[in-house]
C-alpha positions in Angstrom: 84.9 46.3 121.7 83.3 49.6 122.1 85.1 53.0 121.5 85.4 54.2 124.7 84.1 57.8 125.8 86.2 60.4 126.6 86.5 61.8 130.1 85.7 65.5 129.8 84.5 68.7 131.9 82.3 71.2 130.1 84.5 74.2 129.9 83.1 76.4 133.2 82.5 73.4 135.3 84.3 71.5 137.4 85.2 68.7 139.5 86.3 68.4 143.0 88.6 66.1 144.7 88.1 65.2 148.3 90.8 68.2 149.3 89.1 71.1 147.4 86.0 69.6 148.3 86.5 69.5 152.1 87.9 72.9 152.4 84.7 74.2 150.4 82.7 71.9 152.7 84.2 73.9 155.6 84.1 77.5 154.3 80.1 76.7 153.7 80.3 75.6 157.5 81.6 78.7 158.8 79.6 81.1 156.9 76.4 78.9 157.5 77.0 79.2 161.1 77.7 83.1 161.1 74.2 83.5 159.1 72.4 81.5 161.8 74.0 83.2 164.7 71.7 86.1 163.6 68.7 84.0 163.6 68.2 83.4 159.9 66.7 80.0 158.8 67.9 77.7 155.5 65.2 77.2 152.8 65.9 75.1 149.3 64.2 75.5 145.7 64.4 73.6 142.7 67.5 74.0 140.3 65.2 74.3 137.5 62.3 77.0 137.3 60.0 77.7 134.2 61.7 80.0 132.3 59.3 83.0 132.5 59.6 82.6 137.0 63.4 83.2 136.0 63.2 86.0 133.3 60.1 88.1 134.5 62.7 90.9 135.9 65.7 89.8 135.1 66.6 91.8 132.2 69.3 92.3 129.8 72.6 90.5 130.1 70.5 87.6 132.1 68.9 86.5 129.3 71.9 86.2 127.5 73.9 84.3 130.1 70.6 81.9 130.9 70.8 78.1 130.1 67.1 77.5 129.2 65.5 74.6 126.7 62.4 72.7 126.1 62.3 69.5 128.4 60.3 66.4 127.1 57.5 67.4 127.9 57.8 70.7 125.8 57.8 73.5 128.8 60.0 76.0 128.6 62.0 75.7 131.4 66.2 77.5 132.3 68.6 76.7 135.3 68.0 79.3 137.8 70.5 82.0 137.5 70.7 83.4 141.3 68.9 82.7 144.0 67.0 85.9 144.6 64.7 85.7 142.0 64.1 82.0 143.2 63.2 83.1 147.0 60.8 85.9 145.4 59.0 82.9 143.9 59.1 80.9 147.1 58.0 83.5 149.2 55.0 84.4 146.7 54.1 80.8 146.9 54.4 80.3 150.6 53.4 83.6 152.4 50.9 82.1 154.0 52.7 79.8 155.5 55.9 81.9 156.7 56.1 84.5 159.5 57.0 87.9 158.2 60.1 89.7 158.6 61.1 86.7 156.9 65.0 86.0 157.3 66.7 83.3 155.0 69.2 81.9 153.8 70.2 79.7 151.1 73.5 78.3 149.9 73.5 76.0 146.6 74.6 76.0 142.7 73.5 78.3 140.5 74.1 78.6 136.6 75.1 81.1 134.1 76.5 81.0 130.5 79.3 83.8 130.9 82.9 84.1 130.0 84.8 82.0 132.6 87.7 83.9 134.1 89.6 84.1 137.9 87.5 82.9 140.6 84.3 83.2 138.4 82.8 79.9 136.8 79.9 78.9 134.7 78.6 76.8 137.7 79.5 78.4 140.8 77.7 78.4 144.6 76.1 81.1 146.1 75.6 82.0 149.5 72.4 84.1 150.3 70.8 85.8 152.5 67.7 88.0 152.7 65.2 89.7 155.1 61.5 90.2 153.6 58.9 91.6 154.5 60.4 94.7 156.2 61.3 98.1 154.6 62.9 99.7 157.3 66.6 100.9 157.4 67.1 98.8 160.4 66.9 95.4 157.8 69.0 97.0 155.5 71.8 97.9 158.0 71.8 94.3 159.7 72.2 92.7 156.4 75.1 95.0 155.8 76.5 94.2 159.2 75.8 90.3 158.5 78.4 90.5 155.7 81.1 92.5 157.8 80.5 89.8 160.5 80.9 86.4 158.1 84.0 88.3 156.3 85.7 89.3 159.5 85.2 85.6 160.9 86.9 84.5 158.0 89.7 86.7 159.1 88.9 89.1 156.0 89.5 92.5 156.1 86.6 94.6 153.6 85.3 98.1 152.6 81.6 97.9 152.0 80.6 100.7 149.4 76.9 101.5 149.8 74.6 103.1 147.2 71.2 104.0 146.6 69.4 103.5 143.3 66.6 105.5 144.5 68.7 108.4 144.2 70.5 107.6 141.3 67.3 107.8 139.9 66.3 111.0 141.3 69.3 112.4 140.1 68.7 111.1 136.4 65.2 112.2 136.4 66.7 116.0 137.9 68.6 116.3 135.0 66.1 114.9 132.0 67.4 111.3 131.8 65.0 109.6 133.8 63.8 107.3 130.9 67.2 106.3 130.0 67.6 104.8 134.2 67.8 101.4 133.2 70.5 101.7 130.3 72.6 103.8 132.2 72.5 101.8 135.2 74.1 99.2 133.1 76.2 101.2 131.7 77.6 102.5 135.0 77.9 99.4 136.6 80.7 98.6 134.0 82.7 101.5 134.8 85.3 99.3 137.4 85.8 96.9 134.0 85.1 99.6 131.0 87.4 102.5 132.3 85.8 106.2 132.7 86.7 106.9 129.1 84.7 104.1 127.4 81.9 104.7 130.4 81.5 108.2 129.2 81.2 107.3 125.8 78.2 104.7 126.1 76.7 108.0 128.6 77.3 110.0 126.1 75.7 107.7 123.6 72.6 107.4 126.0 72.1 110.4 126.9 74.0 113.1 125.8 77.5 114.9 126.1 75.8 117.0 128.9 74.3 114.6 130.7 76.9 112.5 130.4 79.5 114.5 132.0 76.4 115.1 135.1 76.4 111.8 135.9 80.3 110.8 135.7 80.1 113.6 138.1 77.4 112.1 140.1 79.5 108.9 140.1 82.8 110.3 141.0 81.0 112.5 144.0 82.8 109.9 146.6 86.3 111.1 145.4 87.9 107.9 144.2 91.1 107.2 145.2 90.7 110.5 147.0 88.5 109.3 149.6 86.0 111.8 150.3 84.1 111.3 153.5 80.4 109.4 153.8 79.2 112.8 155.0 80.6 114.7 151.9 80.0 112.3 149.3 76.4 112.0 150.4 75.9 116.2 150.6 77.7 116.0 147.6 74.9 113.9 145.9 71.8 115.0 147.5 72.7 118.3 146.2 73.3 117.2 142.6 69.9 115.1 142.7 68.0 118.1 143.7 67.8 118.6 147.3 67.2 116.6 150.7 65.0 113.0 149.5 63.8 110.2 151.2 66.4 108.1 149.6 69.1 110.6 151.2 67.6 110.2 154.5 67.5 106.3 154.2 71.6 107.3 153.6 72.0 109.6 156.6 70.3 106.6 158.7 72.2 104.2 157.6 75.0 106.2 158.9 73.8 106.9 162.0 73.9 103.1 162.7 76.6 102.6 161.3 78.2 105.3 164.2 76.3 103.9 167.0 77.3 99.5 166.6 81.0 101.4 166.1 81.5 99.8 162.9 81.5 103.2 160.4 85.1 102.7 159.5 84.0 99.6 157.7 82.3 101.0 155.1 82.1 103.9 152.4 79.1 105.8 150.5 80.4 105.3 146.5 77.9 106.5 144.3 79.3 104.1 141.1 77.6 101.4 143.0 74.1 100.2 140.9 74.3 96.4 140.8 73.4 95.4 137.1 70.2 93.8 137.8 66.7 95.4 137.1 64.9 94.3 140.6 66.8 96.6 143.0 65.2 100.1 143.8 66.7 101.0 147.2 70.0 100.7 149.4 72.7 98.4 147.0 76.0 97.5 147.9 79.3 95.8 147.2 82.2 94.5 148.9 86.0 94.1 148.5 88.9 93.0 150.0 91.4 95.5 151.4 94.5 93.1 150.4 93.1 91.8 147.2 90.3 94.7 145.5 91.6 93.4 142.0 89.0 90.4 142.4 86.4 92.4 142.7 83.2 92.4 144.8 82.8 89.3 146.9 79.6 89.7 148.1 77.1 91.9 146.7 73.3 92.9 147.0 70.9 95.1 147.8 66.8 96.2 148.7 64.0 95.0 146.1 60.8 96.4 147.2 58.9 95.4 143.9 60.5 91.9 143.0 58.1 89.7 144.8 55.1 91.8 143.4 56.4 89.8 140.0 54.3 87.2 141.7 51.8 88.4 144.1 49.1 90.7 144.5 50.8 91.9 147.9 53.7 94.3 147.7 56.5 92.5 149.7 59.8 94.7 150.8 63.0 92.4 150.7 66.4 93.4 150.7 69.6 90.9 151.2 73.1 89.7 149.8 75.0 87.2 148.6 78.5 85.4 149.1 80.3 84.2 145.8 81.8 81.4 147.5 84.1 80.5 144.5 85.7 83.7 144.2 86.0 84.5 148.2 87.7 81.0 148.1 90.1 82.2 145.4 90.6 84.8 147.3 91.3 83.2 150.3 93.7 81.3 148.5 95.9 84.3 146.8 96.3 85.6 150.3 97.3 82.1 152.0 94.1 81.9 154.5 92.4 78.9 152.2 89.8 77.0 154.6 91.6 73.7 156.0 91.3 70.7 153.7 92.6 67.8 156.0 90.5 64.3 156.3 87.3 64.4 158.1 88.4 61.8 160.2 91.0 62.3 162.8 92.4 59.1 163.3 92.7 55.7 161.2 92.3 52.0 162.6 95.1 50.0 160.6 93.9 46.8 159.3 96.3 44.1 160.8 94.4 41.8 159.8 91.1 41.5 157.9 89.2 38.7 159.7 89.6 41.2 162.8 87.8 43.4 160.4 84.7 43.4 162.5 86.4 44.0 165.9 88.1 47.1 164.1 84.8 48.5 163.4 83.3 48.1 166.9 87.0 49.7 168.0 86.4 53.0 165.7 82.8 53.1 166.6 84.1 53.1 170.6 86.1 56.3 169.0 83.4 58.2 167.4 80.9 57.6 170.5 83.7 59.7 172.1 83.4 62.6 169.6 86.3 61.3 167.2 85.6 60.9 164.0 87.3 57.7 163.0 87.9 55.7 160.1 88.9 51.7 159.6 91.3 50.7 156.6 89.6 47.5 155.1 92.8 45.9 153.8 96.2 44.8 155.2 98.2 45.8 152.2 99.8 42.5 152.0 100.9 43.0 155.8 103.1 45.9 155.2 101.8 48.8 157.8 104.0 51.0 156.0 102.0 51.2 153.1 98.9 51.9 155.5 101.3 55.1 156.8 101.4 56.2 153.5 98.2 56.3 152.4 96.8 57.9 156.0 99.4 60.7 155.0 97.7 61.1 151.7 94.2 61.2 152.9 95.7 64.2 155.5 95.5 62.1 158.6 97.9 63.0 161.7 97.5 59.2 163.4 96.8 55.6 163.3 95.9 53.2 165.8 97.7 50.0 165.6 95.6 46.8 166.9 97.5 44.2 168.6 98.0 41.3 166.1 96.8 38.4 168.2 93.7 39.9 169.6 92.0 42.9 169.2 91.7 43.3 173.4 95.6 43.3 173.2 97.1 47.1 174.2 97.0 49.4 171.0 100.0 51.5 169.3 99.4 55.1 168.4 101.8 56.2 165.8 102.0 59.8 164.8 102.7 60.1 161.1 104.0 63.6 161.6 107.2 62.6 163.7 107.1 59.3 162.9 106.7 57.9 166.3 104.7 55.3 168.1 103.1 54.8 171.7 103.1 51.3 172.8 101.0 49.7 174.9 98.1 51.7 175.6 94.7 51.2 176.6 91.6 52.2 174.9 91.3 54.8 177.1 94.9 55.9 177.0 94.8 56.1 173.3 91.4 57.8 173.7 92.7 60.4 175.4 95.5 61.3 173.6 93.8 61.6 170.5 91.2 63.6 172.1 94.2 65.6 173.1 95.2 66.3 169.8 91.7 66.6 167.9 91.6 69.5 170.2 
């Protein structure tokens, strides 16, 4: 006999049972519905790009984290590692064929070859959502109210910290480190897991001791813990990147909105904010829990006027976020708000006896015609209900309907698991009705 293989998880990946998976299934639900009330449409790429699609901005850390081989037929191919760079592809390759502003979303796996820690996974889902083809400040203040929205109907309070890299580059290039952008854009966007200390060292390394005690100034503009004011912070910074900008005034609008839908209290101008990745060039942004800011950012993005220019000819503005559903789950889940994780189905048809098998079928399908999702037990358990009970209980469900034993027109019994009680003698309708009752 054949040694057998043992069952095992590479470390980073995982498994779901039904219960995680449902309650995943259902957190997908809500935020997909939230994206579509604001009229954005789903779109789906492949899982696996040619490598040089994947790694043509991507930059730095990316290509260390990427999971890339030769397949058998000898391309050189890599898992995709978001779904941004993905959509700048899609949108390159379709632009004739989609209406511009373009608004999307996209929700699906996404792999990268990190240290595994809290809420953060080698494979992990993301939830996206983008508007391209527009560079005005209006698309970048509705994606910024499309995460307050899908948080706050997920009964999440957040503080969204805005920044600009536009003028974090101004700023650089005001006081001589302009060609040393990128590297200390990375090197900032460590600070929250590096400490100011260490930070100032790699600045200092980059740049200089005096520039880099200009830019932890730059960074610590917003006042910390202090809580400096939106207005201040960004006086603050327009001063120390040389005067009024275009990326200031992109700020001040922002703002302005942000005043006039009533929601300024929601968010804050932190000029630590860069996002690691090479593609973004305007507005970026982060967000965090106000009960739980030790996970970090939960959803995260910003504007990328040149990414899809990777892969056309025409300069396309884009700017959007994304949802790490893994972590908001864990999140969700710290602070006892996880997504519920019952059965799909809200009732059971007990099996009595299993050459009624067929009239329990047409009896559940009666019950799903009426908007109740229903399932049929195929076995009698050796004639013990009790066992049925038991498992129904396991698989989350509240009830089960009890055929007569003789013949399935006989009046059904409705037993609630819960309290362990039973309705006799009820109709189809009657027991219709009071499960409709209590699926709500």
């Amino acid at each position: 006999m054949a040694s057998l293989i043992e069952p095992k998880v590479l470390k980073g990946f995982r498994d779901f049972l039904p219960s995680a998976e449902i309650a995943r299934r259902n957190l997908t639900e809500q935020i997909e519905a939230s994206f579509r009330s604001f009229g954005f449409v789903p779109i789906d790429t492949p899982a696996l790009e040619y490598a040089d699609i994947l790694l043509g901005k991507g930059g730095g850390e990316t290509e260390k984290q990427i999971y890339r081989f030769r397949d058998n037929g000898g391309r050189d191919v890599a898992l995709r590692f978001d779904l941004t760079v993905p959509f700048a592809r899609f949108v390159a390759l379709h632009q004739g064929e989609i209406t511009f502003p373009f608004k999307r979303y996209h929700i699906a796996k996404v792999w990268r070859g990190e240290n595994t820690q809290r809420g953060r996974y080698r494979e992990f889902t993301q939830c996206d959502f983008d508007i391209i083809g527009s560079d005005s400040a209006a698309s970048d203040f509705e994606i910024l109210l499309m995460i307050r929205s899908t948080l706050l109907g997920l009964g999440m309070d957040v503080r969204i910290r805005i920044n600009h890299r536009g003028l974090f580059n101004r700023f650089l290039s005001h006081i001589g480190a302009g060609e040393k952008s990128v590297e200390v854009l990375r090197a900032v966007d460590k600070l929250a897991r590096a400490g100011e200390e260490e930070t100032g060292k790699n600045l200092a390394g980059l740049a200089g001791d005096s520039c880099a005690q200009k830019i932890l100034d730059f960074i610590g503009a917003g006042g910390g813990n202090a809580g400096k004011t939106f207005e201040e912070t960004l006086d603050r910074i327009t001063a120390l990147s040389g005067g009024p900008s275009p990326e200031s005034e992109r700020l001040g609008m922002l703002r302005r909105f942000m005043f006039d839908a009533g929601v300024e209290d929601s968010f804050s101008l932190d000029p630590s904010i860069t996002r690691g990745l090479d593609y973004y060039t305007g507005v970026v942004f982060e967000t965090f829990l106000t009960e739980l800011p030790g996970i970090g950012s939960i959803c995260s993005g910003g504007r990328y006027d040149d990414l899809a220019g990777l892969y056309s000819k025409n300069r396309i503005s884009g700017v959007g976020s994304s949802i790490g559903l893994d972590r908001m789950l864990a999140a969700m889940e710290s602070l006892g708000r996880g997504p519920a994780a019952a059965s799909y189905a809200a009732v059971a048809i007990a099996c009595v006896k299993q050459e009624h098998s067929g009239f329990y079928q047409a009896l559940a399908a009666k019950f799903r015609q009426a908007g109740i999702p229903c399932e049929v037990f195929p076995e009698d358990a050796g004639g013990n209900l009790v066992k049925q009970f038991v498992i129904a209980e396991k698989k989350g469900l509240r009830r089960i309907i009890i055929p007569g034993e003789n013949h399935p027109d006989d009046p059904l019994t409705l037993r609630d698991l819960k309290i362990r009680q039973n309705r006799e003698g009820l109709s189809f309708s009657q027991a219709l009705e009071a499960c409709r009752a209590a699926h709500g």
